[in-house]
RODO-2510 file (C-alpha; in nm, 4 decimals, decimal comma):
residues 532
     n   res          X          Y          Z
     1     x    11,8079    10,4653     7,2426
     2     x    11,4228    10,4491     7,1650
     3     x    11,1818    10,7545     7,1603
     4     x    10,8255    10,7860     7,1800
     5     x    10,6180    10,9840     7,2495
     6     x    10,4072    10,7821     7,5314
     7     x    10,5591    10,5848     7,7916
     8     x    10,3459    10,4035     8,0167
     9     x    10,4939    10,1882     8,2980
    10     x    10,2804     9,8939     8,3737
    11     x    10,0207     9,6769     8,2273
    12     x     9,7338     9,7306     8,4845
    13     x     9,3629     9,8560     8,4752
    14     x     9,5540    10,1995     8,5182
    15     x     9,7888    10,1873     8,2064
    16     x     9,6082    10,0341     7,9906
    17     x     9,2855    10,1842     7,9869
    18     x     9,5368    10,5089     7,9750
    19     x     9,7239    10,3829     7,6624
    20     x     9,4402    10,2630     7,4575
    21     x     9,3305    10,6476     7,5183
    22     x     9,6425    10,7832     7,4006
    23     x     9,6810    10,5901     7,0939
    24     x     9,3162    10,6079     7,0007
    25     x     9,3174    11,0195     6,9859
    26     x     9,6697    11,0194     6,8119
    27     x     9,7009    10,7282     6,5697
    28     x     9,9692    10,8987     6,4295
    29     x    10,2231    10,8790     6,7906
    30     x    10,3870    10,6146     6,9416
    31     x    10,2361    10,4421     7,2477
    32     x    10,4912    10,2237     7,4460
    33     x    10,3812    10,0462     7,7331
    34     x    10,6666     9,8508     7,9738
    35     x    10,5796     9,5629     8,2167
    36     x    10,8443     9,4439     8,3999
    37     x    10,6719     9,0579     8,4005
    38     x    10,3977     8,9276     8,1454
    39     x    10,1506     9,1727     8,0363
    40     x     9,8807     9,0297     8,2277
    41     x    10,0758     8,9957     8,5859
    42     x     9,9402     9,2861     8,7365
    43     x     9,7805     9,3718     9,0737
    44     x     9,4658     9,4207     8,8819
    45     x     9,4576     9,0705     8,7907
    46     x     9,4315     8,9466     9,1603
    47     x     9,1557     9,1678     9,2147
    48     x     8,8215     8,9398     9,3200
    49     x     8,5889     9,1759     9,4353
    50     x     8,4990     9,3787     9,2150
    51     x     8,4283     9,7416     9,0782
    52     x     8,2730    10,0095     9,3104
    53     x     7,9749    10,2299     9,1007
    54     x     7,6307    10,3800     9,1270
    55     x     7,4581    10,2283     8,9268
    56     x     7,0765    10,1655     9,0560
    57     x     6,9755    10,4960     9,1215
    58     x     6,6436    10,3926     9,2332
    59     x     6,8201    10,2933     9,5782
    60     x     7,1213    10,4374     9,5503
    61     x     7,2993    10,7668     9,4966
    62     x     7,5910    10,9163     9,4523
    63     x     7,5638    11,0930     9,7827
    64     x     7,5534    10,7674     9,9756
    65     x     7,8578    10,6510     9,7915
    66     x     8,0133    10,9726     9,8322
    67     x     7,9807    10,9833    10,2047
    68     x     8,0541    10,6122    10,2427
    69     x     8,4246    10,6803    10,0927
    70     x     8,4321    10,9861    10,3432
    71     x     8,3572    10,7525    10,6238
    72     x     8,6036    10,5151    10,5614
    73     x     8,9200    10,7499    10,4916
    74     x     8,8489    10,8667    10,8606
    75     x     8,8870    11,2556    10,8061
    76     x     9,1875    11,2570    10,5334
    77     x     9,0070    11,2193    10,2031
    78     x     9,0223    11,4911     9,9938
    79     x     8,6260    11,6063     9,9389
    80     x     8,7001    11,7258     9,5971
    81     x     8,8726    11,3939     9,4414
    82     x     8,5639    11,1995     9,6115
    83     x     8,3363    11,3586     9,4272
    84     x     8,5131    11,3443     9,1102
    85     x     8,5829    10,9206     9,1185
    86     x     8,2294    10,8896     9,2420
    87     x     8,0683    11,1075     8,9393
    88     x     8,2627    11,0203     8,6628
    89     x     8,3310    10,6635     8,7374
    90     x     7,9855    10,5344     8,5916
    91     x     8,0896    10,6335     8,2855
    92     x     8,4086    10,5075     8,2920
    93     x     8,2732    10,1821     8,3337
    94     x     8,0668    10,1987     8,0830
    95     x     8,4235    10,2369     7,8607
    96     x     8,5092     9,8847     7,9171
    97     x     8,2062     9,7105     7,9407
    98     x     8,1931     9,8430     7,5709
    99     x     8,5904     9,7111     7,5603
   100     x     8,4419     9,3836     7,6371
   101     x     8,4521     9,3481     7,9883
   102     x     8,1631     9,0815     8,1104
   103     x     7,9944     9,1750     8,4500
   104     x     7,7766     8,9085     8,5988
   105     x     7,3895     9,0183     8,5209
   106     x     7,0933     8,7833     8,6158
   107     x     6,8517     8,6129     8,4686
   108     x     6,6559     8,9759     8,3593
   109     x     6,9568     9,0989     8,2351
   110     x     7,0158     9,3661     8,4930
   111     x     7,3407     9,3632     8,6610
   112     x     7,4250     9,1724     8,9976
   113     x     7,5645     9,4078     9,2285
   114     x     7,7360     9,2957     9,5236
   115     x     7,7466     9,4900     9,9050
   116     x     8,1462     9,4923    10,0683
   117     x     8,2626     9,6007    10,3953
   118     x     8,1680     9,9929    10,4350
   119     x     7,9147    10,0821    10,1736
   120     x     7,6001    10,1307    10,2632
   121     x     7,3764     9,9849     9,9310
   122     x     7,4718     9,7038     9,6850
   123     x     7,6936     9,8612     9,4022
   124     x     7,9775     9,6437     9,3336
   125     x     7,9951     9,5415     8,9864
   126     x     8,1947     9,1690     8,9719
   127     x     8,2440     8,9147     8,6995
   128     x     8,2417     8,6236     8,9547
   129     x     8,5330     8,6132     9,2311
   130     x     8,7868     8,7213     8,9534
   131     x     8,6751     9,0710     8,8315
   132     x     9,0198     9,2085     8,7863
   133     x     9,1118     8,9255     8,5746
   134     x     8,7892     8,9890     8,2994
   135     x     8,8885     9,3582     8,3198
   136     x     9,2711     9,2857     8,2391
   137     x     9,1757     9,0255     7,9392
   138     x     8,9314     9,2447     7,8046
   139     x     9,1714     9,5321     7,8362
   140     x     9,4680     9,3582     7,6643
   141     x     9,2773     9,2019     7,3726
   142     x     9,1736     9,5508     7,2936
   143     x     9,5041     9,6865     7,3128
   144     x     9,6348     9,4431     7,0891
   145     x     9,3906     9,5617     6,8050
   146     x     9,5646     9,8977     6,8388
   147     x     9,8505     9,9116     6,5877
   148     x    10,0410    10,2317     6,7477
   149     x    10,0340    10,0645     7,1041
   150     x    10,3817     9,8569     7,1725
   151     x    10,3723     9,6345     7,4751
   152     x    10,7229     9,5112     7,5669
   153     x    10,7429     9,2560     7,8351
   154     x    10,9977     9,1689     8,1171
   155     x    11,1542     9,4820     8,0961
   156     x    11,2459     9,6229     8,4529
   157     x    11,2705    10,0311     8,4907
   158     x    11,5378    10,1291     8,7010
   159     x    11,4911    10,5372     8,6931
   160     x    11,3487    10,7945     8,5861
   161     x    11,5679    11,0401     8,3939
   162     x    11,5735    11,4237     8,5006
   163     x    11,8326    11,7150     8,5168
   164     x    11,9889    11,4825     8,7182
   165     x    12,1181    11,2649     8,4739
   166     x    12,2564    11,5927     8,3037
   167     x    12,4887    11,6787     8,5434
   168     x    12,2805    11,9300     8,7457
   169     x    12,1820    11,9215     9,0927
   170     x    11,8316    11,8392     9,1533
   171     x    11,6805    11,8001     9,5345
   172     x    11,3731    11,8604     9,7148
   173     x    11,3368    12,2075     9,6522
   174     x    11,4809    12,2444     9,2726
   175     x    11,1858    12,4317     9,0791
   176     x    11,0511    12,2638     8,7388
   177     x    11,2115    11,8638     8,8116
   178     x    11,1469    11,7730     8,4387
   179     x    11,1225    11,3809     8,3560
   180     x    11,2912    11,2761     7,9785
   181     x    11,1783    10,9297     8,0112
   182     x    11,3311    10,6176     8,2057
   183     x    11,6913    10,3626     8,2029
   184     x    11,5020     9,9979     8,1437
   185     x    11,6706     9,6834     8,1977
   186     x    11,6053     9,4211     7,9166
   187     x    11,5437     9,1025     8,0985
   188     x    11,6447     8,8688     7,7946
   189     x    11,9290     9,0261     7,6335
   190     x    12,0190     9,1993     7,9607
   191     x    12,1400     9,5042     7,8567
   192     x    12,0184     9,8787     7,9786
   193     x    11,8019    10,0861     7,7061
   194     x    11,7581    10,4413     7,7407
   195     x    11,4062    10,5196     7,6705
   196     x    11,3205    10,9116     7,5874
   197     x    10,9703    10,9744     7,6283
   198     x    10,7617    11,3334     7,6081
   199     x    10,5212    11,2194     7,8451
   200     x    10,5731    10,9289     8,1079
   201     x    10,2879    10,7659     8,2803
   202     x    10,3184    10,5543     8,6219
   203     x    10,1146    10,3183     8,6776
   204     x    10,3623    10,0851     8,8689
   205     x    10,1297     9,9343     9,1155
   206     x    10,1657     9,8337     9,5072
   207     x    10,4160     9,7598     9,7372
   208     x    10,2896     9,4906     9,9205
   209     x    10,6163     9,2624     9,8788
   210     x    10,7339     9,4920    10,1386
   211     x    10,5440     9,2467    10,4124
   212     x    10,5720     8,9086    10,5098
   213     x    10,1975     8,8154    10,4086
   214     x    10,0759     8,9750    10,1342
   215     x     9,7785     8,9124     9,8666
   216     x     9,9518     9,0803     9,5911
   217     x    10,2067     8,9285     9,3715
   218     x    10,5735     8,8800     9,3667
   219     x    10,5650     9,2351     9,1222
   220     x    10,4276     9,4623     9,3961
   221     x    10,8038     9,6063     9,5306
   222     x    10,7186     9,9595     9,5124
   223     x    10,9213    10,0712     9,2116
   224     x    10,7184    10,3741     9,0719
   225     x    10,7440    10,5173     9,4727
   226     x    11,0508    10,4508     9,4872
   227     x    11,2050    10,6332     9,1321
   228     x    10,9734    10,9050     9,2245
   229     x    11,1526    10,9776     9,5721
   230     x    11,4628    10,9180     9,4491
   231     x    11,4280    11,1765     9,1582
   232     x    11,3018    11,4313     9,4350
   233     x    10,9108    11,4092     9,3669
   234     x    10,6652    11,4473     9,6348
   235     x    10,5373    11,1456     9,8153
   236     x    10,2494    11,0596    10,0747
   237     x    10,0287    10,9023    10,3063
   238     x    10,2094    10,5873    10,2712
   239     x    10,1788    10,5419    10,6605
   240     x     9,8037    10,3604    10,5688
   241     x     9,8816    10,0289    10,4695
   242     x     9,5720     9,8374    10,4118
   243     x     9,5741     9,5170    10,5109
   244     x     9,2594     9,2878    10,4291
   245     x     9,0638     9,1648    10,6651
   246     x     9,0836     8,7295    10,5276
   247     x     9,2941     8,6225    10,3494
   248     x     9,3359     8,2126    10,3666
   249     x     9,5899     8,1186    10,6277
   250     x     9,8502     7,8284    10,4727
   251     x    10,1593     7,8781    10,6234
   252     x    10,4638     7,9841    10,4255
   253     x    10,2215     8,0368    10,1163
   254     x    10,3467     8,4033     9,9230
   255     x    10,1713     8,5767     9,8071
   256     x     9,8466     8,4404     9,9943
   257     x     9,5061     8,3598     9,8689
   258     x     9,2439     8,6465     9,8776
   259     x     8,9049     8,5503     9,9964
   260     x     8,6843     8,8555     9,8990
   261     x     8,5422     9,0570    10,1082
   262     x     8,2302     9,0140     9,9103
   263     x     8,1772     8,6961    10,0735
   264     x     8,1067     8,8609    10,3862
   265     x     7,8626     9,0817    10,2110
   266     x     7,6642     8,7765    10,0736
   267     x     7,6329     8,6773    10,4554
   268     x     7,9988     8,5095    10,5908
   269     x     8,0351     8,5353    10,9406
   270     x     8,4215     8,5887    11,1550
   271     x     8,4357     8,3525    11,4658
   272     x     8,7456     8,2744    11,6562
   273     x     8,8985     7,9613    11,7438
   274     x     8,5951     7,8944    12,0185
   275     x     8,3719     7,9411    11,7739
   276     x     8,2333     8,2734    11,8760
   277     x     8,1145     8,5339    11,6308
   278     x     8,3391     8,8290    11,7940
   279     x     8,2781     9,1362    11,5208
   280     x     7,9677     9,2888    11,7235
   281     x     8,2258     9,3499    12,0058
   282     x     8,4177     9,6085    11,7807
   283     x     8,1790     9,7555    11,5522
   284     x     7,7686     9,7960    11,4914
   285     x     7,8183     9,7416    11,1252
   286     x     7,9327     9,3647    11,2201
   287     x     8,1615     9,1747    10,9568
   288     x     8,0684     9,4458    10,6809
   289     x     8,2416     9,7088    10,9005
   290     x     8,5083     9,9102    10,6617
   291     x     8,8669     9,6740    10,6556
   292     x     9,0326     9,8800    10,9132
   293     x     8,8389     9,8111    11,1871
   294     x     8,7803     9,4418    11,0598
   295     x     9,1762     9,3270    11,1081
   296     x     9,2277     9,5251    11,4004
   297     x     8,9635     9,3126    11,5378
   298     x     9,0749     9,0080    11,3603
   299     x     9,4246     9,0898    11,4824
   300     x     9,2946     9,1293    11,8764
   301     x     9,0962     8,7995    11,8724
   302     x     9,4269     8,6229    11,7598
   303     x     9,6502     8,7784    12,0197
   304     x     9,4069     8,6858    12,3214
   305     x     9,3689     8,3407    12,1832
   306     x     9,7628     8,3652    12,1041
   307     x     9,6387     8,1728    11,7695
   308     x     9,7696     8,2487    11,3753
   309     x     9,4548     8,2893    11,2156
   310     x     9,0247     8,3476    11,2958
   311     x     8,7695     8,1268    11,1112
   312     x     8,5468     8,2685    10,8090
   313     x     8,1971     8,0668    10,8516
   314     x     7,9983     8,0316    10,5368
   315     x     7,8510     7,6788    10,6173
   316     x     7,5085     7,8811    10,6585
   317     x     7,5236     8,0161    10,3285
   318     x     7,3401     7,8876     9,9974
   319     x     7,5623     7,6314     9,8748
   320     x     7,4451     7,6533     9,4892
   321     x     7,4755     8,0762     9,5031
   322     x     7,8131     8,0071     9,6820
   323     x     7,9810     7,8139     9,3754
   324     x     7,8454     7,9838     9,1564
   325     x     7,9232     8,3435     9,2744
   326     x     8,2954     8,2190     9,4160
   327     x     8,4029     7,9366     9,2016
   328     x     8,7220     8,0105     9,2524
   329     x     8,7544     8,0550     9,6570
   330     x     8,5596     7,6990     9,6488
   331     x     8,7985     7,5362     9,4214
   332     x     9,0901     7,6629     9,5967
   333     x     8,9465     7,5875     9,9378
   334     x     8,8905     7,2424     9,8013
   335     x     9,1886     7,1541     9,6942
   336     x     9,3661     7,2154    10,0368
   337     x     9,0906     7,0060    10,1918
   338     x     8,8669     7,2277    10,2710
   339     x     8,4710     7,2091    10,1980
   340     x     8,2932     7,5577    10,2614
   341     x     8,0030     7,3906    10,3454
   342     x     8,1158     7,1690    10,5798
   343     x     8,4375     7,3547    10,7480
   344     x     8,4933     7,7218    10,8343
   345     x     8,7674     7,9180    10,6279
   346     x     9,1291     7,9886    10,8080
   347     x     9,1586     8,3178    10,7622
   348     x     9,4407     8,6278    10,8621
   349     x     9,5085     9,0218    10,8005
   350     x     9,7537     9,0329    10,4739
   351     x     9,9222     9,3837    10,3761
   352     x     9,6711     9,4466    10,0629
   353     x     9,6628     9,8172     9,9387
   354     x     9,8855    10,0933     9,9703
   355     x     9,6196    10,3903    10,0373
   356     x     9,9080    10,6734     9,9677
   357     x    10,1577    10,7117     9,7374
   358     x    10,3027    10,9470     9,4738
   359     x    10,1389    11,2727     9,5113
   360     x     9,9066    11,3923     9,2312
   361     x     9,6674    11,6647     9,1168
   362     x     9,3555    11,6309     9,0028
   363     x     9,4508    11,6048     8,6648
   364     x     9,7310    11,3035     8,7802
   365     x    10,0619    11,5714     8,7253
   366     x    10,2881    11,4654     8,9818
   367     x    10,5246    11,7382     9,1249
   368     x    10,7621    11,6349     8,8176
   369     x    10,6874    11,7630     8,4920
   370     x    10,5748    11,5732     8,1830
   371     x    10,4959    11,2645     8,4383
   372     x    10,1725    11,1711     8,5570
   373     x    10,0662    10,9008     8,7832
   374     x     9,7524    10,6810     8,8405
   375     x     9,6230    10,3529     9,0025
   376     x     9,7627    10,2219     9,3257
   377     x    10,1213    10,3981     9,2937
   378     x     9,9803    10,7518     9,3051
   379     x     9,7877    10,9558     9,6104
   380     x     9,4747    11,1304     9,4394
   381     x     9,3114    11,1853     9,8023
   382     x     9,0435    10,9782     9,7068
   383     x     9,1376    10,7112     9,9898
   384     x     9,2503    10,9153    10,2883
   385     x     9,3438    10,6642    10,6351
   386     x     9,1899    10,4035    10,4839
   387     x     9,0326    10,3043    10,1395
   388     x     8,6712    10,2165    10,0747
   389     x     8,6605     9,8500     9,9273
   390     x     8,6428     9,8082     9,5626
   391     x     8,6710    10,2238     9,5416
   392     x     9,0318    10,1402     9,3925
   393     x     8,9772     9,9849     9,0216
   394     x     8,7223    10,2579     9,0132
   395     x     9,0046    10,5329     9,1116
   396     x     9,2423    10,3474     8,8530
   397     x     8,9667    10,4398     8,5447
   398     x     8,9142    10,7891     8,6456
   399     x     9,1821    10,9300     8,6626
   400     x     9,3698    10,7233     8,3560
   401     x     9,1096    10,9140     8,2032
   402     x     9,1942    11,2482     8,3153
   403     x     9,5743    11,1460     8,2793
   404     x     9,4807    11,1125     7,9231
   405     x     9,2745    11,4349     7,8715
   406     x     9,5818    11,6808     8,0024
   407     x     9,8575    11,4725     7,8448
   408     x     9,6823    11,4957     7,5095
   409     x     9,7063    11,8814     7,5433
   410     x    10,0385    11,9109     7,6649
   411     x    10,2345    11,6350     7,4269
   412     x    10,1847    11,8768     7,0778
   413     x    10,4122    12,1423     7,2575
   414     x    10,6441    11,8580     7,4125
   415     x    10,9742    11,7851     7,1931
   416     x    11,2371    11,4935     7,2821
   417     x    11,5397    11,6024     7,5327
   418     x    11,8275    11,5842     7,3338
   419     x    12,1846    11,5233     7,5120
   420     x    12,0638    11,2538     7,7614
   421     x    12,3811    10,9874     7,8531
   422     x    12,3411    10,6173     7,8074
   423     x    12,3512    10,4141     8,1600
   424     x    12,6896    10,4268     8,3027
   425     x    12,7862    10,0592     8,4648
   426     x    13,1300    10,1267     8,4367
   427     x    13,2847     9,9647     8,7985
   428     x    12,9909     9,7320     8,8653
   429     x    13,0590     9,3844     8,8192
   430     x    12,8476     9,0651     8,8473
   431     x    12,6838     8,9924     9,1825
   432     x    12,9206     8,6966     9,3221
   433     x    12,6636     8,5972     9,6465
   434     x    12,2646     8,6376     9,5457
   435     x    12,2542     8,5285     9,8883
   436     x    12,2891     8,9128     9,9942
   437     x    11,9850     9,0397     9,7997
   438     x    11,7566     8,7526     9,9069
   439     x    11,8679     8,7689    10,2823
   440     x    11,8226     9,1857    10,2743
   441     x    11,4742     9,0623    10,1374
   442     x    11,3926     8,8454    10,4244
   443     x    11,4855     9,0669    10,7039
   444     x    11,2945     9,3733    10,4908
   445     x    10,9920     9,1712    10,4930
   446     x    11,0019     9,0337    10,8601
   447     x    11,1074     9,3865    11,0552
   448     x    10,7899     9,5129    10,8601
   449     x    10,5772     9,2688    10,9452
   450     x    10,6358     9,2550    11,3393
   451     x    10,7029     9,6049    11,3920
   452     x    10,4778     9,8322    11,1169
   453     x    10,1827     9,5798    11,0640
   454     x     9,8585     9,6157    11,1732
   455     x     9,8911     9,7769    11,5269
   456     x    10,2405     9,9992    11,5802
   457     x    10,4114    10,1649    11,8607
   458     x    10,6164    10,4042    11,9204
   459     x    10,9157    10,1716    12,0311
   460     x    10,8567     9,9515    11,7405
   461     x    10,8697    10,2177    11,4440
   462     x    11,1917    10,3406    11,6580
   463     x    11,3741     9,9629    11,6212
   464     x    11,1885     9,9363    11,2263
   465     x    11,4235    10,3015    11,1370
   466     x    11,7307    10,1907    11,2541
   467     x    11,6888     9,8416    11,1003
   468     x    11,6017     9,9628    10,7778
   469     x    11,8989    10,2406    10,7904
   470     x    12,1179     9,9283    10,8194
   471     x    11,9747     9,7455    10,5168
   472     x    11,9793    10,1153    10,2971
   473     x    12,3405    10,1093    10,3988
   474     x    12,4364     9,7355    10,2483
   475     x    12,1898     9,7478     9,9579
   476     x    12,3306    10,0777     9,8348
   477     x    12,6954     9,9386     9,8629
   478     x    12,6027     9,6154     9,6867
   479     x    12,4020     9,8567     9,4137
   480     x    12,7045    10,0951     9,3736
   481     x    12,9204     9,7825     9,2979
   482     x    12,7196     9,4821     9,1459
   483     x    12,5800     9,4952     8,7805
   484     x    12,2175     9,5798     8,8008
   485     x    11,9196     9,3137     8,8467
   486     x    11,5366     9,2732     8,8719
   487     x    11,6267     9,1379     9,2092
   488     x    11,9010     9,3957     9,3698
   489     x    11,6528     9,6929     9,2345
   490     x    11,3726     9,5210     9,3795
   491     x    11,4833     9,5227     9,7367
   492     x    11,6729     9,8598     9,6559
   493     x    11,2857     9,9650     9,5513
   494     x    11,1335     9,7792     9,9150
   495     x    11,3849     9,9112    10,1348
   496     x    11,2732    10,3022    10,0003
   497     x    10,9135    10,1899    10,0309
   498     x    10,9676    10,0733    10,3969
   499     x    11,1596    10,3640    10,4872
   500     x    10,9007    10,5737    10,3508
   501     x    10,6292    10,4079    10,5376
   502     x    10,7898    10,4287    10,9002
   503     x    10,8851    10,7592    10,8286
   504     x    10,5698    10,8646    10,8038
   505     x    10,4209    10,6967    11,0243
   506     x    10,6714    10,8267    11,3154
   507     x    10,5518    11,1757    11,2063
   508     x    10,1840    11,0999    11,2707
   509     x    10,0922    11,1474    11,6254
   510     x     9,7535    10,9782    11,6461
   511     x     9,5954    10,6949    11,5354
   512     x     9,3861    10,7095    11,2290
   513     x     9,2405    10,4834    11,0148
   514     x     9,4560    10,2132    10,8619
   515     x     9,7414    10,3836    11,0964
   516     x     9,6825    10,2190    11,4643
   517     x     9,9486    10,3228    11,7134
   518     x     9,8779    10,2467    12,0742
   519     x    10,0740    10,5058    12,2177
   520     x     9,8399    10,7723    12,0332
   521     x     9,5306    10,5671    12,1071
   522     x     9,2933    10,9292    12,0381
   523     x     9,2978    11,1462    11,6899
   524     x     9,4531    11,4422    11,6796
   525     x     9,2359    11,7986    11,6004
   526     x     9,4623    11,8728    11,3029
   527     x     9,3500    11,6844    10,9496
   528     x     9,6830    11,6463    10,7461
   529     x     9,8412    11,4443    10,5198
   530     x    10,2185    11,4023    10,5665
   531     x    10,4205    11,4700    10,2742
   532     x    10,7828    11,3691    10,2425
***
């Protein structure tokens, strides 16, 4: 059994910048941070982009980037959050530019800011095409100068501990759910440690393994969703999937290649397979219109055409600015045989960012107590239907931040749980068929893709329930039986996730934002976010 007195899950922009906090203000309490993979494999890493700030205030504001994220989340944004992530994010970014974070500047010294689908100025902070990368190295090399912090890797967290796990029966409507810490699975030694915490932070990341295509990486099953719903907490919005607009079409490729959306904002064009620059047929605002509207449109032009992918043209562009902006998208687009300045792009919709999530305050308390939540895992309202590019590394920063101010207050009063039981495997033996988890994996992925993507129906979400009822049914069996693994609680974790999202998405009777369902083609007169 270990005890400390932080627990952070994940190794993102989210827990990090959260644990470095923590352990600066208390040098005297333990910090441990878990990552299920190496410290640096993270969703934050695969971030290109960049960081969304106001920064020039002599043509910007944070009005126009206030009302920009209001825009985009199509009515269910929270007004309040906005304002917060938009006023205090400046000077969270400031925090790890003086961590060592390197955004591009030119030749003056000022900053390069970039312009993405939906905002209305040029305020994207990048550090090439590979911004989340620079933030994560900058974040971990400071971390490791902090003696109190303890990053273990490959450890996998299989659930949250509650009165549960004492023998008492906690469900949706038990007052005061309290959170002792977490059951971990140790990759290497492959035995199950029982971790008591006094406060727990997730900051587990996305779900995106839940689809076919995806951008983010083989880590993004959902876990920190999943533990939270099965330990009773409050989840939502996870009907708004965001799926961006292009990413590089190579079939059978997982997770697939992001090309930024920034590219478009330096001046990339969509055509289809004629040739035929379609976007001013769905939206004013062109290619830079906000990602929903972008693959819906993307998604249309392939279904008339009945092709697997649109073109991104940047032959027009400046060649020089190109490398030297993207080196990465070129080198990559190179070495499949592809010269940007010479060939258009292949580009399709992937399932990106999960806009909802675990429910949280202002202050990041989920409806558990002692556990907070941040970064792409948690619902702060600051998204609503659909999130506002590069708004979501910003959202990460702030509120780690406040995270960190409330759990600093609370943790002095906090004392360990005593009388919590070690894991109990007893009955479970080795998996004899891995087949099982891989195929439940497959079918997961593929009913998801075809039947909650993009566009939905009625009829589809309908065949997507009973599908996924089936696959609860097998992967609980094989869980109740079978000695625990990354894998099995991985798809355990995905099938939640999926259930969660069709759920929710059969409650919402209109289409809104990132949520497109042709048989509720108008949006309802009632704003709300559905809570499960």
């Amino acid at each position: 059994m270990i005890k400390t007195d932080f627990l952070v899950i994940g190794s993102g922009i989210a827990g990090l910048s959260y644990a470095l906090k923590v352990a600066q203000r208390h040098p005297d309490k333990k910090v441990l941070v878990i990552t299920k993979s190496r410290a640096d494999e993270t969703n934050t890493k695969y971030a290109q982009g960049g960081i969304a700030g106001v920064t020039d205030f002599e043509h910007d504001s944070y009005d126009k980037h206030i009302q920009d994220t209001l825009i985009a989340g199509d009515g269910l944004c929270n007004p309040h959050t906005v304002e917060i992530v938009v006023r205090e994010g400046p000077e969270r970014i400031q925090e790890i530019i003086e961590w060592g974070t390197r955004f591009d500047k030119d030749p003056d010294g000022d900053y390069k800011l970039g312009k993405e689908g939906g905002h209305s100025e040029f305020r994207i902070l990048h550090h090439k095409d590979v911004t989340g990368k620079e933030i994560e190295r900058a974040l971990l090399d400071t971390v490791g100068k902090q003696k109190n912090i303890e990053v273990v890797k490959h450890w996998f967290v299989l659930d949250l501990i509650t009165q549960h796990h004492l023998g008492y029966l906690v469900t949706k409507s038990t007052p005061d759910i309290e959170c002792y810490g977490v059951y971990a699975l140790d990759h290497q030694t492959n035995k199950i440690v029982t971790i008591i915490s006094k406060i727990t932070l997730l900051a587990t990341g996305g779900n995106g393994q839940a689809y076919r295509t995806t951008t983010n990486p083989k880590i993004a099953t959902g876990d920190g969703v999943a533990m939270v719903y099965r330990a009773k907490g409050r989840i939502e919005n996870m009907e708004f999937i965001q799926f961006h607009p292009t990413a590089l079409y190579e079939p059978g490729v997982s997770p697939s290649f992001l090309i930024t959306e920034a590219v478009r904002g330096d001046g990339g064009i969509l055509r289809n397979d004629k040739g035929e620059a379609f976007m001013e047929k769905y939206d004013p605002r062109k290619d830079l219109a906000p990602r929903d509207i972008v693959a819906r449109a993307i998604d249309s032009e392939m279904k008339k055409a009945g092709t697997e992918h649109v073109f991104l043209d940047c032959r027009h562009m400046d060649q020089v600015k190109f490398v030297e902006h993207f080196p990465n998208i070129y080198q990559k687009c190179k070495s499949i045989g592809i010269d940007v300045a010479a060939n258009m792009i292949p580009v399709a919709p992937a399932a990106h960012y999960s806009c909802g999530g675990i429910k949280v305050d202002e202050w990041g308390h989920t409806s558990i107590r002692n556990l907070y939540a941040c970064g792409e895992c948690s619902s702060t309202g600051l998204h609503g239907a659909n999130r506002l590019a590069s708004n979501s590394l910003l959202e990460a920063l702030v509120f780690s931040h406040r995270c960190y101010l409330d759990s600093i207050k609370a943790v002095g009063e906090l004392k360990f749980k005593d009388g919590v039981p070690e894991w109990n495997a007893e009955g479970t033996m080795e998996p004899q068929e891995m087949i099982l988890i891989t195929q439940s994996l497959k079918e997961l992925q593929l009913l998801m893709s075809d039947y909650v993507g993009i566009v939905r129906t009625n009829t589809r979400l309908q065949r997507a329930s009973k599908r996924l009822d089936l696959l609860h049914e097998e992967i609980e069996s094989l869980y109740e039986t079978t000695a625990v693994s990354p894998q099995l609680c991985e798809v355990r974790n995905l099938i939640t996730v999926g259930y969660l999202i069709v759920k929710e998405a059969s409650f919402r009777k209109e289409s809104r934002g990132l949520h497109y369902n042709t048989d509720y083609t108008g949006k309802s007169e009632i704003l709300q976010n559905i809570v499960l």
